[in-house]
BADO-938028 format. One line per field, with one value per atom (N, C-alpha, C): atom name; residue number from 1; y, z, x; residue in one letter. Coordinates in Angstrom, 3 decimals. Example, Ala and Ser with C-alpha at 12.3 -4.5 7.8 and 13.67 -1.06 7.14 Angstrom:
2
name <- (N; CA; C; N; CA; C)
resi <- (1; 1; 1; 2; 2; 2)
py <- (-5.690; -4.500; -3.300; -2.250; -1.060; 0.030)
pz <- (7.800; 7.800; 7.800; 7.080; 7.140; 7.870)
px <- (13.190; 12.300; 13.200; 12.850; 13.670; 12.900)
resn <- (a; a; a; s; s; s)
//
This chain:
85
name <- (N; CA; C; N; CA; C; N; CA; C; N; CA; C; N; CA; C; N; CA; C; N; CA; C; N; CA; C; N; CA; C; N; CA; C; N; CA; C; N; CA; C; N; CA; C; N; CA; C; N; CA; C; N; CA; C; N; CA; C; N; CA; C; N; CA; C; N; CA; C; N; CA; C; N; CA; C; N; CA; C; N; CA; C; N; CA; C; N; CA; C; N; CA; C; N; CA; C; N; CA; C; N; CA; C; N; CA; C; N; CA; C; N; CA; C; N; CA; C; N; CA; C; N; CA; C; N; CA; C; N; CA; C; N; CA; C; N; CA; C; N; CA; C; N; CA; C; N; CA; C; N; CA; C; N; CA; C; N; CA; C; N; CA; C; N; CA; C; N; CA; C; N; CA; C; N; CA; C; N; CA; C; N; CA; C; N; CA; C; N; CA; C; N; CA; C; N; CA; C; N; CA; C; N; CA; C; N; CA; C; N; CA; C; N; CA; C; N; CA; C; N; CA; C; N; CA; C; N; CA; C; N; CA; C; N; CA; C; N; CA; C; N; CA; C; N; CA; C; N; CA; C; N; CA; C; N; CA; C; N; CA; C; N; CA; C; N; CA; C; N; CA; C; N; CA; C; N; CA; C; N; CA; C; N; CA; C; N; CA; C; N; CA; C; N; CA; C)
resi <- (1; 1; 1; 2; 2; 2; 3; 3; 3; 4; 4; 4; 5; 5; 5; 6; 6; 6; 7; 7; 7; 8; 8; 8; 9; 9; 9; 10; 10; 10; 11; 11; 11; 12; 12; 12; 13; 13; 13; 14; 14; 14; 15; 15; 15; 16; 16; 16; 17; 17; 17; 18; 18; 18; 19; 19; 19; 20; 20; 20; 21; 21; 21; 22; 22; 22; 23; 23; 23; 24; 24; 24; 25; 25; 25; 26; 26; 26; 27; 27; 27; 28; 28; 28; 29; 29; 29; 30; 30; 30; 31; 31; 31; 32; 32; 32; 33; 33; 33; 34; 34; 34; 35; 35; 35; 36; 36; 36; 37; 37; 37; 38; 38; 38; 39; 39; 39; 40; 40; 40; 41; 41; 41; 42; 42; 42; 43; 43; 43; 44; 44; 44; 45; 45; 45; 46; 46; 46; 47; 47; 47; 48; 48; 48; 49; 49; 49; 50; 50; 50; 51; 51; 51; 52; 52; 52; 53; 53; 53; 54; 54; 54; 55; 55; 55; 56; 56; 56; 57; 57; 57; 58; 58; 58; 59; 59; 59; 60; 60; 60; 61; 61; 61; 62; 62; 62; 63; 63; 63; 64; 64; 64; 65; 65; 65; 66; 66; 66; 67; 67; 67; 68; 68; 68; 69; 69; 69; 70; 70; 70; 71; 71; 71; 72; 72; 72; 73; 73; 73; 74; 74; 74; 75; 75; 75; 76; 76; 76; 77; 77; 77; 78; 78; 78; 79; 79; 79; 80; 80; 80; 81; 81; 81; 82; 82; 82; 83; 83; 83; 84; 84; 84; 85; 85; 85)
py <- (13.883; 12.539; 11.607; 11.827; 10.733; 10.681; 11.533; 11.308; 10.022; 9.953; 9.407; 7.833; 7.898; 6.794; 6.199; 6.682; 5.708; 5.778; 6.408; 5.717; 4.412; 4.282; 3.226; 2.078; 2.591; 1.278; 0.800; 1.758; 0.732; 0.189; 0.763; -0.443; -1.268; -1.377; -3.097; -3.624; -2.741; -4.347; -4.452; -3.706; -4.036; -5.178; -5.257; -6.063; -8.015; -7.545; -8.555; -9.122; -8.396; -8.464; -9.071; -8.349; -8.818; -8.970; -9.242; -9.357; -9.052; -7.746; -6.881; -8.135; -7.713; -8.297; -7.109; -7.652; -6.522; -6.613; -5.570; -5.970; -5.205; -5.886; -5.199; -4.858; -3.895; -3.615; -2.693; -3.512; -3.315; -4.470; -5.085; -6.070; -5.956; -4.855; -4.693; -4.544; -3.724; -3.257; -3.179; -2.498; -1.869; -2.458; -2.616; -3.104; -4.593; -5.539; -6.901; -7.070; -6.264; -6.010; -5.822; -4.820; -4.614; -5.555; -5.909; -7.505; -8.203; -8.673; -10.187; -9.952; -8.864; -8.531; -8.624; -8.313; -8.408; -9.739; -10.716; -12.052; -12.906; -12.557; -13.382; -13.236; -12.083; -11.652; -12.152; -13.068; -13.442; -12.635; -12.112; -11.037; -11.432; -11.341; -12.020; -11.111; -11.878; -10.620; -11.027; -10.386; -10.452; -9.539; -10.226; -9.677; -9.372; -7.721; -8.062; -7.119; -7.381; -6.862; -7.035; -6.438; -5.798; -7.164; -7.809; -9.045; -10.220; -11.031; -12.105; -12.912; -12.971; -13.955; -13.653; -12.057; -11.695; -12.138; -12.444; -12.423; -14.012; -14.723; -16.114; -16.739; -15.577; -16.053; -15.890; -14.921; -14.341; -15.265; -15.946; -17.523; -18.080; -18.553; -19.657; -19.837; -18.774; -18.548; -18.360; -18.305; -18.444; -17.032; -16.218; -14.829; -15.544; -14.384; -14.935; -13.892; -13.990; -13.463; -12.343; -11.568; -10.703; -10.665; -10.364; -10.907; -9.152; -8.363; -6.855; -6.115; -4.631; -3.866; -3.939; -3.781; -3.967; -5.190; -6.268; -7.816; -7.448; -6.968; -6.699; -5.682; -4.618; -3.680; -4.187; -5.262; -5.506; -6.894; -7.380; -8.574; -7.876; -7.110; -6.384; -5.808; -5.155; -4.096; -2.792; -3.504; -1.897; -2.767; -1.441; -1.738; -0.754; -1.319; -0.570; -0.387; 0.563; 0.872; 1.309; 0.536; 1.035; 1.057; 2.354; 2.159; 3.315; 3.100; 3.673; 5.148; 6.243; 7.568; 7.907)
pz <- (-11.869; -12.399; -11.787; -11.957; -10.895; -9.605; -8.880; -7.301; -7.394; -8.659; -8.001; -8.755; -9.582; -10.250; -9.238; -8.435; -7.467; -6.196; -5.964; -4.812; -5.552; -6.674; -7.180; -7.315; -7.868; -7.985; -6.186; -5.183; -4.016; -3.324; -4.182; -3.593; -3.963; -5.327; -6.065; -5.395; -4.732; -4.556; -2.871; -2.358; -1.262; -1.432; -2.327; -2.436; -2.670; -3.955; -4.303; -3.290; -2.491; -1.351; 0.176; 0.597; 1.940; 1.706; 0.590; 0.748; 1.345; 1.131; 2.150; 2.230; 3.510; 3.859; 3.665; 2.832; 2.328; 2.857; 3.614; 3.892; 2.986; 2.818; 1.873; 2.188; 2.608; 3.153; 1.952; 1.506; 0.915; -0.871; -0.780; -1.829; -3.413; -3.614; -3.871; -5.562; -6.539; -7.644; -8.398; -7.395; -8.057; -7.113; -5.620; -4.551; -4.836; -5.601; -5.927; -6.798; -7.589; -8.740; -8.407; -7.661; -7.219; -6.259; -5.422; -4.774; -5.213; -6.284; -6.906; -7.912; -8.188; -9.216; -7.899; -6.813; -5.907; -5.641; -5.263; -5.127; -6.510; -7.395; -8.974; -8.944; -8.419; -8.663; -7.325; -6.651; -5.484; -4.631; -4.275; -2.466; -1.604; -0.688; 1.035; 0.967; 0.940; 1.486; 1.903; 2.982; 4.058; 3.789; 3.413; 3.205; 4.224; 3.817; 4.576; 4.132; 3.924; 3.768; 4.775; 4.773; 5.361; 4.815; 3.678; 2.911; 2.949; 4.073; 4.071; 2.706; 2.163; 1.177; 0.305; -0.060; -1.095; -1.087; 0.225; -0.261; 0.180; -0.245; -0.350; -1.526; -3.144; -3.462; -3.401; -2.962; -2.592; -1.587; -0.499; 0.804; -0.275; -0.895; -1.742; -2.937; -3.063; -3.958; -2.720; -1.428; -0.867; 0.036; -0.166; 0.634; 2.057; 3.154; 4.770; 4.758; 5.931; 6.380; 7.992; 7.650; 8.976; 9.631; 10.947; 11.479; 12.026; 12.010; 11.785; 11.697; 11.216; 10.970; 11.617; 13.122; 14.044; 14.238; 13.565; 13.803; 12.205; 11.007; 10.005; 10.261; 10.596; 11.123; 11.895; 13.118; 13.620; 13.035; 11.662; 10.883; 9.452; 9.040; 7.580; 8.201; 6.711; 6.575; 6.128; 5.093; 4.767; 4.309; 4.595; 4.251; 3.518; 2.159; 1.640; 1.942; 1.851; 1.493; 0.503; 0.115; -1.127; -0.883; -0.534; -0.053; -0.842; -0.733; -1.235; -0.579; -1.477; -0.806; 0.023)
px <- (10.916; 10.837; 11.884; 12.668; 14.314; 13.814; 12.897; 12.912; 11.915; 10.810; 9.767; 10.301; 10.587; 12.050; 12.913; 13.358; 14.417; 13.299; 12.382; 11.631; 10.605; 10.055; 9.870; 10.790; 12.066; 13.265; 13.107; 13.109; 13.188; 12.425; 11.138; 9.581; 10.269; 10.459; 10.292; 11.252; 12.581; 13.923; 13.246; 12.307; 11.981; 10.705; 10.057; 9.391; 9.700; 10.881; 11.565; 12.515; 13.030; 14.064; 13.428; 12.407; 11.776; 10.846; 9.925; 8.582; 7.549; 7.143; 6.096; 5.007; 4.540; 3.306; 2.581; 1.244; 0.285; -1.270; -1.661; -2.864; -4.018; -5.377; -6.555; -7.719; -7.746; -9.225; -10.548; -12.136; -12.336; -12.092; -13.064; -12.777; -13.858; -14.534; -15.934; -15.239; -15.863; -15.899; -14.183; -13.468; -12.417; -11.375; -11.358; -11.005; -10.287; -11.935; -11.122; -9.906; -10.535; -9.403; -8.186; -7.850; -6.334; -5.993; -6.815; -6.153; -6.061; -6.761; -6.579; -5.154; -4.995; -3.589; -2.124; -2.523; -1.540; -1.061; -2.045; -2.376; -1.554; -2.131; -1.863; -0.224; 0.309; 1.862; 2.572; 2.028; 2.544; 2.845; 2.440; 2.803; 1.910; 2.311; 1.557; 0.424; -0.334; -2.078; -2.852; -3.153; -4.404; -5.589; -6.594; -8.048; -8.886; -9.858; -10.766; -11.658; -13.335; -14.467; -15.316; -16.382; -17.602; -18.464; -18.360; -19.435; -17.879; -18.086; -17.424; -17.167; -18.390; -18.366; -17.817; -17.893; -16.727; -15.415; -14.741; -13.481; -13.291; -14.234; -14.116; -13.011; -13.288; -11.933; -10.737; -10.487; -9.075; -8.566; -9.264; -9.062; -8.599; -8.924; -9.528; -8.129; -7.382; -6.195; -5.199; -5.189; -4.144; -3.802; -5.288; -4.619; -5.267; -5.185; -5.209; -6.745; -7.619; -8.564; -8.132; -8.405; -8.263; -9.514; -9.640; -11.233; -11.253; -10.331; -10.833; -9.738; -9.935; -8.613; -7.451; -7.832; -6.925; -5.978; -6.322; -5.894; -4.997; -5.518; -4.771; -3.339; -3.794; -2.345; -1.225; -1.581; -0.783; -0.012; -0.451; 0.056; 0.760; 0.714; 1.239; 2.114; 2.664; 3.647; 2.891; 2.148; 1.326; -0.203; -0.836; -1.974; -3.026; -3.972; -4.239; -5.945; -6.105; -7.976; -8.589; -9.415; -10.160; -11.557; -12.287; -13.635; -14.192; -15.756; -16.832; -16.546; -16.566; -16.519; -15.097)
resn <- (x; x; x; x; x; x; x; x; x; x; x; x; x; x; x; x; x; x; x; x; x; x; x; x; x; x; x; x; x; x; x; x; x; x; x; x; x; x; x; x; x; x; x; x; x; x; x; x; x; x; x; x; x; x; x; x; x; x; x; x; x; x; x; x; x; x; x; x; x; x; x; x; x; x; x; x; x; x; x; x; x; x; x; x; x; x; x; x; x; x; x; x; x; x; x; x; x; x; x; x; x; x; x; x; x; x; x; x; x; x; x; x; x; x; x; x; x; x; x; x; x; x; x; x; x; x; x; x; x; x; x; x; x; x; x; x; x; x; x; x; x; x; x; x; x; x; x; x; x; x; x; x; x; x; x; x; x; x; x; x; x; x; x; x; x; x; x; x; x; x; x; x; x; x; x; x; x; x; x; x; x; x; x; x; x; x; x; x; x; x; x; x; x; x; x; x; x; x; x; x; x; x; x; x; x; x; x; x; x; x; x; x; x; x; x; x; x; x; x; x; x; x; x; x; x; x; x; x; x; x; x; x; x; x; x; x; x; x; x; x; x; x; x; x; x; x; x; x; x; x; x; x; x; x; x)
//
């Protein structure tokens, strides 16, 4: 329990401290959800789906568009996936 406790305490002062750039791949069912909670809490995020139009609101609140994975990796710090299967 303490190991996974102080590697949590130093996400957050790394978060609060340098502000990860976060990238999102996957915006669908469960996907939006955790981006739009990333987004709402202010952290830098770059979107990107397979259905453009989905992540029309996540633009639309201020996240960035990646035009493919490769253009996302080389703009974040980390990046997450949330896909079907």
């Amino acid at each position: 329990m303490r190991i996974k406790r102080r590697i949590w305490r130093s996400f957050k002062f790394s978060i609060g401290e340098v502000m990860l750039k976060v990238g999102f791949i996957g915006l669908g069912n469960v996907g939006g959800k955790l981006a739009g909670s990333l987004l709402r809490n202010g952290i830098d995020l770059t979107v990107r789906d397979l259905d453009t139009t989905i992540a029309r609101p996540f633009l639309d609140a201020g996240a960035r568009w990646a035009s493919s994975p490769c253009e996302m990796a080389q703009n974040v710090d980390v990046v997450i996936t949330c896909l079907p299967n």
